[in-house]
DOFI-186788 format. One record per residue: residue number from 1; residue in three letters; x, y, z of N, C-alpha, C in turn. Coordinates in nm, 4 decimals. Layout:
N
  pamar  zalo       n.X       n.Y       n.Z      ca.X      ca.Y      ca.Z       c.X       c.Y       c.Z
    NUM   ALA         X         Y         Z         X         Y         Z         X         Y         Z
...
***
This chain:
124
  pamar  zalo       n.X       n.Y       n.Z      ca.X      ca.Y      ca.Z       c.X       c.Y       c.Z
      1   UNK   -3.7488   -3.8448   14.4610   -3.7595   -3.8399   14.3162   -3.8536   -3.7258   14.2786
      2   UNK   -3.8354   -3.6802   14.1503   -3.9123   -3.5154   14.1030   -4.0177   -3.5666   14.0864
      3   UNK   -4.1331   -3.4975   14.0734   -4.2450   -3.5100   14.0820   -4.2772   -3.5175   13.8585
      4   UNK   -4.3070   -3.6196   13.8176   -4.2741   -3.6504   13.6780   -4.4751   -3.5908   13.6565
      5   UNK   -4.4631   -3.5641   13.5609   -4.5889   -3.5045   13.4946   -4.6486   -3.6873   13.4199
      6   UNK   -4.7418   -3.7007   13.4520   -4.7907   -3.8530   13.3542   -4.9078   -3.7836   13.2660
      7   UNK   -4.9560   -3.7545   13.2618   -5.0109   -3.6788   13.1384   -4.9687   -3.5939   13.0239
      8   UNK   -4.9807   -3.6982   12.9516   -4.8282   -3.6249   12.8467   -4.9562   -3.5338   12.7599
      9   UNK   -5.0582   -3.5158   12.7311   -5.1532   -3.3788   12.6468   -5.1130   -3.2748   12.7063
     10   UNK   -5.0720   -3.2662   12.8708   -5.0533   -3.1572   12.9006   -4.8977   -3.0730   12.9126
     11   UNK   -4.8314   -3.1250   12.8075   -4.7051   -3.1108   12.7404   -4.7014   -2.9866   12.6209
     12   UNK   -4.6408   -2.8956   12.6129   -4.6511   -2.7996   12.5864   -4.6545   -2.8257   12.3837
     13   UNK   -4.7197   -2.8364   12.2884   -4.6580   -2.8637   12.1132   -4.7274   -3.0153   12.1320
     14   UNK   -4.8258   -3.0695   12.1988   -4.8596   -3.2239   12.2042   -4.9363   -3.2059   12.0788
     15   UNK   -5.0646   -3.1387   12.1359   -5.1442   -3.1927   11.9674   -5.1339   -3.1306   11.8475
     16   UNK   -5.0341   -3.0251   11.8321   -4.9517   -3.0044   11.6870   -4.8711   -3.0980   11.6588
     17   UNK   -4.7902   -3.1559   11.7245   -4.7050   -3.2541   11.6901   -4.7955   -3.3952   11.6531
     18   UNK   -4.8426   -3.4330   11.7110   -4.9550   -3.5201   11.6934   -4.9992   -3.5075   11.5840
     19   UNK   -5.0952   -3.3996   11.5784   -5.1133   -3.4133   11.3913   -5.0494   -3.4063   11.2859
     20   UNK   -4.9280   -3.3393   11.3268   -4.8426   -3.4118   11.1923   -4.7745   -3.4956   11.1877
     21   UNK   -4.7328   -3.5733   11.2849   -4.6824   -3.6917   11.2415   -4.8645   -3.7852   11.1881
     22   UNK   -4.9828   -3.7578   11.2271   -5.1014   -3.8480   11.1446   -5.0915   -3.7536   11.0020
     23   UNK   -5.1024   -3.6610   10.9878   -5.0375   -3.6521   10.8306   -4.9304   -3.6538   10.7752
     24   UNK   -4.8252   -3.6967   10.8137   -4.6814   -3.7377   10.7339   -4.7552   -3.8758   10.7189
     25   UNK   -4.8076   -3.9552   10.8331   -4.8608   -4.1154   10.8111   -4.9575   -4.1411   10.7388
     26   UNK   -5.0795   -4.0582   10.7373   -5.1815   -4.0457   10.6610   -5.2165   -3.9969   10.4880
     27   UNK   -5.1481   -3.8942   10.4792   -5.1549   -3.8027   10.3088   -5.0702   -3.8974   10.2449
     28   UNK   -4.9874   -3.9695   10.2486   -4.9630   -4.0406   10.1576   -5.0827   -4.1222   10.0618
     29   UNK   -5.1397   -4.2249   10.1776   -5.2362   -4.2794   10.1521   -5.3451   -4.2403   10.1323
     30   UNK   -5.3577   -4.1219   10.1509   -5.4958   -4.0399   10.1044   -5.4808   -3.9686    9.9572
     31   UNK   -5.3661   -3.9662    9.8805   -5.2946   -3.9380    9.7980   -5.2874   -4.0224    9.6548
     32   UNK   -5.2028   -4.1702    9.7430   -5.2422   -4.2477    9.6328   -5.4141   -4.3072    9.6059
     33   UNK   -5.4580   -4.2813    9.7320   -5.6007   -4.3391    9.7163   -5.6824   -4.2426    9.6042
     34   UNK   -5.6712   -4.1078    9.6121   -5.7066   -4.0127    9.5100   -5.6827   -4.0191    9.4016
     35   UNK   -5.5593   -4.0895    9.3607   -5.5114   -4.1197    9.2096   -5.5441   -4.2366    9.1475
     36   UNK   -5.5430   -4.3453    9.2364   -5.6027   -4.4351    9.2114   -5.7549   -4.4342    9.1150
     37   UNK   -5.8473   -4.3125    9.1327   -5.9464   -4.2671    9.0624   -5.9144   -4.2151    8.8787
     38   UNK   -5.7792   -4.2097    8.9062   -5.7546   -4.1186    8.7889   -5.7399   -4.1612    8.6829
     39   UNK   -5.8271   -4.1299    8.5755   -5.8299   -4.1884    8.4029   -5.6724   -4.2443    8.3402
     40   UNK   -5.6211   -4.1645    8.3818   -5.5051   -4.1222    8.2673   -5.3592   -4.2455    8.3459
     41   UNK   -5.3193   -4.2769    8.2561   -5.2111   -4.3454    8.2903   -5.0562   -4.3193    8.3641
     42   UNK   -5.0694   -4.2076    8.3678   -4.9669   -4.1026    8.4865   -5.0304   -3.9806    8.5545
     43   UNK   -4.9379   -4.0377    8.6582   -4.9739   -3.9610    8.7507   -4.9796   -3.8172    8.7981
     44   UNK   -4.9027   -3.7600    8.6474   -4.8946   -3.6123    8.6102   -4.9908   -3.5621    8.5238
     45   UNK   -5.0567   -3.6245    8.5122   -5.1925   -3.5828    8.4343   -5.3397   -3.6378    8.5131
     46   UNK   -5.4161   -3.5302    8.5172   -5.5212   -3.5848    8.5669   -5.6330   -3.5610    8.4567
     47   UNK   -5.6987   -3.6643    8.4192   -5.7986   -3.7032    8.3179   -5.9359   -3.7122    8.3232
     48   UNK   -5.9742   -3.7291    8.4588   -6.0933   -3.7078    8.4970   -6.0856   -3.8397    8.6480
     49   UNK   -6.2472   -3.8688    8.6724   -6.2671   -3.9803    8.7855   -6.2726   -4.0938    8.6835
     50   UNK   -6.2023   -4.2520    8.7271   -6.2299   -4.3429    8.7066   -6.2368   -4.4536    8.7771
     51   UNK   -6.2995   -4.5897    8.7104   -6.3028   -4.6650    8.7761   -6.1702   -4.7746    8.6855
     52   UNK   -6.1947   -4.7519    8.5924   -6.0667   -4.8338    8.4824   -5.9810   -4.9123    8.5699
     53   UNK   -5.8874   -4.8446    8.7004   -5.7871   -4.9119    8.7154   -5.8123   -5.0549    8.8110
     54   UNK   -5.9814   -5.0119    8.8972   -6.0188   -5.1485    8.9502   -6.0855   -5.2679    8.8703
     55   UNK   -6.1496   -5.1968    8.7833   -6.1876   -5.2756    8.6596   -6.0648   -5.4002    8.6095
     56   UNK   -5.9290   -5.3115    8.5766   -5.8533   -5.4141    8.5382   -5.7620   -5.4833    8.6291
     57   UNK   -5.8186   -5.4520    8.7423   -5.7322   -5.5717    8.8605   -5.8440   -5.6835    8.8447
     58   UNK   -5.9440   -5.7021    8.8220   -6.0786   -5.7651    8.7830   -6.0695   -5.8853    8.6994
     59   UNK   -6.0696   -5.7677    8.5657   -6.0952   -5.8304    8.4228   -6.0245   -5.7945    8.3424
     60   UNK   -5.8844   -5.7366    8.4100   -5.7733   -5.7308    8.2708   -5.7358   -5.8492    8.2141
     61   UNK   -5.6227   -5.7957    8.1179   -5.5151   -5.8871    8.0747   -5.4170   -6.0262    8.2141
     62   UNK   -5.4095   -5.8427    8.2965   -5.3462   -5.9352    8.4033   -5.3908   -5.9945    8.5507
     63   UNK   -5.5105   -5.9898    8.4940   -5.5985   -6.0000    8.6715   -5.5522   -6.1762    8.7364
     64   UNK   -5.5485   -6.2312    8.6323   -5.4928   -6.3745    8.6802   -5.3888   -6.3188    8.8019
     65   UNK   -5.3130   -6.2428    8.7438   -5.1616   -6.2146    8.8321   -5.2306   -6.1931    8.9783
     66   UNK   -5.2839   -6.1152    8.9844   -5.3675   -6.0261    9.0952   -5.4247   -6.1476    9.1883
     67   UNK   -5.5452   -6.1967    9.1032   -5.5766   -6.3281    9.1994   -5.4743   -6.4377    9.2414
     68   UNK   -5.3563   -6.4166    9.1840   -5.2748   -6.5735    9.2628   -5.2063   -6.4662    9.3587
     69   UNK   -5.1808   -6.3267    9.3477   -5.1117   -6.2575    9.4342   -5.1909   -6.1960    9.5579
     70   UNK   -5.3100   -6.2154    9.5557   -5.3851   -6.2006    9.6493   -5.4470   -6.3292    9.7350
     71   UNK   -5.4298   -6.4335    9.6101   -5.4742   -6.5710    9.7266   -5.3336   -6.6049    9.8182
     72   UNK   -5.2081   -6.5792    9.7379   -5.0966   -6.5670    9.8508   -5.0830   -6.5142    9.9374
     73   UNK   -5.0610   -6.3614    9.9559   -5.1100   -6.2906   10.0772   -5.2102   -6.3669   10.1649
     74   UNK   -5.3555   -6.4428   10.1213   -5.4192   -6.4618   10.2352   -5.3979   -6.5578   10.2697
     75   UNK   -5.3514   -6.6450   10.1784   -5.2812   -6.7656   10.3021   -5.1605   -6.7313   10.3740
     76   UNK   -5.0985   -6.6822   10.3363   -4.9461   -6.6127   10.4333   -5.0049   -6.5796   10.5357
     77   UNK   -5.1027   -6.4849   10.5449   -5.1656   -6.4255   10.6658   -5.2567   -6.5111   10.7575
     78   UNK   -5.3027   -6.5957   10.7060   -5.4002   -6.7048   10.7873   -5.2672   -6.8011   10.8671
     79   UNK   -5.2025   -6.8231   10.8042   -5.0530   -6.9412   10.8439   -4.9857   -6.8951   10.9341
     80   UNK   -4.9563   -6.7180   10.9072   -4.8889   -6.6580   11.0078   -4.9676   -6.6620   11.1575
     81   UNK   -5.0766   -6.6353   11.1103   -5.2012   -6.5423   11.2501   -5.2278   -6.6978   11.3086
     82   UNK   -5.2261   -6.7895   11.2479   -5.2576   -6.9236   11.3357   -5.1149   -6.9627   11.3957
     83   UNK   -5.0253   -6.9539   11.3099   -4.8762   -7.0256   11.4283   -4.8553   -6.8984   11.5322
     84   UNK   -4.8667   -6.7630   11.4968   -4.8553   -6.7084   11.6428   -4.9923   -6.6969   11.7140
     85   UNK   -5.0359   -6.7137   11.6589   -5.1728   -6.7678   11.8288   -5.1537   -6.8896   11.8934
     86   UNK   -5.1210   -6.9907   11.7988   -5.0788   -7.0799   11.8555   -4.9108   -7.0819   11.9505
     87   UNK   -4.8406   -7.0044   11.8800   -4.7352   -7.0078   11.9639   -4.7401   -6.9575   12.0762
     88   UNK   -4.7958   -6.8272   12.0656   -4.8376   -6.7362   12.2242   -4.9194   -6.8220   12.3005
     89   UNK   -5.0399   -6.8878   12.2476   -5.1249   -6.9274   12.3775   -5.0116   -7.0768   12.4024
     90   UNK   -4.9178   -7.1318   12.3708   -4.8549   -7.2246   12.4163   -4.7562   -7.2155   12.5150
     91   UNK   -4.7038   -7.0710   12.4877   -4.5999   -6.9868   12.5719   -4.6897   -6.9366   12.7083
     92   UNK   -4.7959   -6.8506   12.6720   -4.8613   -6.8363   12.8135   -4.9277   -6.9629   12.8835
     93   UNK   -4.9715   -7.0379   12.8337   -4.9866   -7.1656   12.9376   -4.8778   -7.2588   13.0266
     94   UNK   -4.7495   -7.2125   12.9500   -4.5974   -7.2853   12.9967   -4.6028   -7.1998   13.1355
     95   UNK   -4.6415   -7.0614   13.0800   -4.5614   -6.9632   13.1879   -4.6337   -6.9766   13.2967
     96   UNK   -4.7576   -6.9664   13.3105   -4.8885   -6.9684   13.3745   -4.8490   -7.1302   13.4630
     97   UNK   -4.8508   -7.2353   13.3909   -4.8359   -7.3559   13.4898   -4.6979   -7.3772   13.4749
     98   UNK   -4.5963   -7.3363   13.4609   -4.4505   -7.3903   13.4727   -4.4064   -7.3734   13.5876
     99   UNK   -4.4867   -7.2496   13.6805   -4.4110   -7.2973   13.8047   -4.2579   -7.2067   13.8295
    100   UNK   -4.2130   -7.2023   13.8975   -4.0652   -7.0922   13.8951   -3.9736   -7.2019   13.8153
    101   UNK   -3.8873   -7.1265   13.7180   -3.8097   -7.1518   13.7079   -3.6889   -7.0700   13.6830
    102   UNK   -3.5723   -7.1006   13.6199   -3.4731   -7.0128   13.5952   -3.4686   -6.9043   13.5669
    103   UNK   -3.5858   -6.9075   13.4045   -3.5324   -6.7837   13.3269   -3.6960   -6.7499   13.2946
    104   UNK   -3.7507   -6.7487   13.4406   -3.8813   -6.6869   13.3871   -3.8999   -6.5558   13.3890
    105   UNK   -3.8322   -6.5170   13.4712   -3.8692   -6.3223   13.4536   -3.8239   -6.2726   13.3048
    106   UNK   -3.7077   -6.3434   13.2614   -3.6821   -6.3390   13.1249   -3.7753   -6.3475   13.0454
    107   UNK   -3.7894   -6.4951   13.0583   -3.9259   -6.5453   12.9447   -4.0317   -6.4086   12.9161
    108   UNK   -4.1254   -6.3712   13.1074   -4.2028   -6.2800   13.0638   -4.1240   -6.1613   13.0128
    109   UNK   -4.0124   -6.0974   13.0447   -3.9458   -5.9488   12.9521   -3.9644   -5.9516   12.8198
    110   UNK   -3.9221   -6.0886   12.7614   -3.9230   -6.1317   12.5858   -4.0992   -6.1232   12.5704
    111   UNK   -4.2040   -6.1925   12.6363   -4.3342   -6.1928   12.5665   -4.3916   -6.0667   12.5796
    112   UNK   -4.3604   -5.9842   12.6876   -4.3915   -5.8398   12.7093   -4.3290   -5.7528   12.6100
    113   UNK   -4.1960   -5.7684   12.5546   -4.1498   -5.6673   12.5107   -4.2173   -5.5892   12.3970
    114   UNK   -4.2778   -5.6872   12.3147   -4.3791   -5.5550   12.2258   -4.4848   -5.5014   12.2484
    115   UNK   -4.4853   -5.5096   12.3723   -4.6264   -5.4237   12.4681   -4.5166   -5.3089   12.5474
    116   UNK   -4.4112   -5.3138   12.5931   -4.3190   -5.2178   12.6289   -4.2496   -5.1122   12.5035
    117   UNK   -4.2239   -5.1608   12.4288   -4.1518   -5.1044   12.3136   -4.1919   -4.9236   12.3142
    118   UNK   -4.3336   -4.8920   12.2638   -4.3801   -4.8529   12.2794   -4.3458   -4.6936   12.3907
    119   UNK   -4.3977   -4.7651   12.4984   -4.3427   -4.6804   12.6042   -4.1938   -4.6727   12.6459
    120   UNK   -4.1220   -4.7460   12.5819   -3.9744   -4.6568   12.6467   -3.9392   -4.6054   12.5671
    121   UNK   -3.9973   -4.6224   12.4090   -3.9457   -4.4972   12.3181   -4.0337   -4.3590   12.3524
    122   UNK   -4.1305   -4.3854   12.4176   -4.2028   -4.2488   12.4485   -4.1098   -4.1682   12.5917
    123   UNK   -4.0267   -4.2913   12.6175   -3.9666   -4.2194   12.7465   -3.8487   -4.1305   12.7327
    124   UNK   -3.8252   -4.1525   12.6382   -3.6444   -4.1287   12.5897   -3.6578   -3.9783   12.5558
***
């Protein structure tokens, strides 16, 4: 078999490519985060620095909205992050004491696979 290079920095366009795909991912959000400051009610006008628009996630008209839409999110996220911890550490203790069975190399391919994902799209 050819002798495969495993150090992929030393790939010829690595850390140009690299940084722009972190700014295609990044300037967005550095973008709206900048406007987010901005007085004026569109985004084609800039009016000066403000704070106005956190103010009225606060103490607007509609901040009620905001707080039931933010206490949702955090329970979604607490409900989610507890049934898969709980599901994973139930799955690795099966696997761990289950002992051989049928479809265990399976089992581990499925709990591995989003730790693989990753690297075989880097392989392709």
């Amino acid at each position: 078999m050819a002798h495969v290079n495993d150090n992929i920095k030393a790939y010829k366009g690595f850390r140009s490519i690299t940084l722009l795909c972190l700014v295609v991912l990044y300037a967005p959000l550095v973008i709206v985060t900048i406007y987010s400051f901005n007085a004026s009610q569109s985004i084609t006008n800039w009016e000066g620095i403000s704070l106005r628009w956190y103010a009225d996630v606060f103490t607007g008209p509609e901040s009620e909205k905001f707080k039931v839409a933010a206490f949702n999110s955090f329970t979604i996220a607490v409900i989610a992050a507890t049934a898969s911890t709980t599901i994973a550490t139930l799955a690795a203790t099966a696997m761990v004491r289950g002992g051989n069975f049928k479809l265990r190399t399976v089992s581990f391919g499925l709990i591995s696979l989003p730790l693989m994902v990753p690297e075989i799209v880097g392989l392709s």
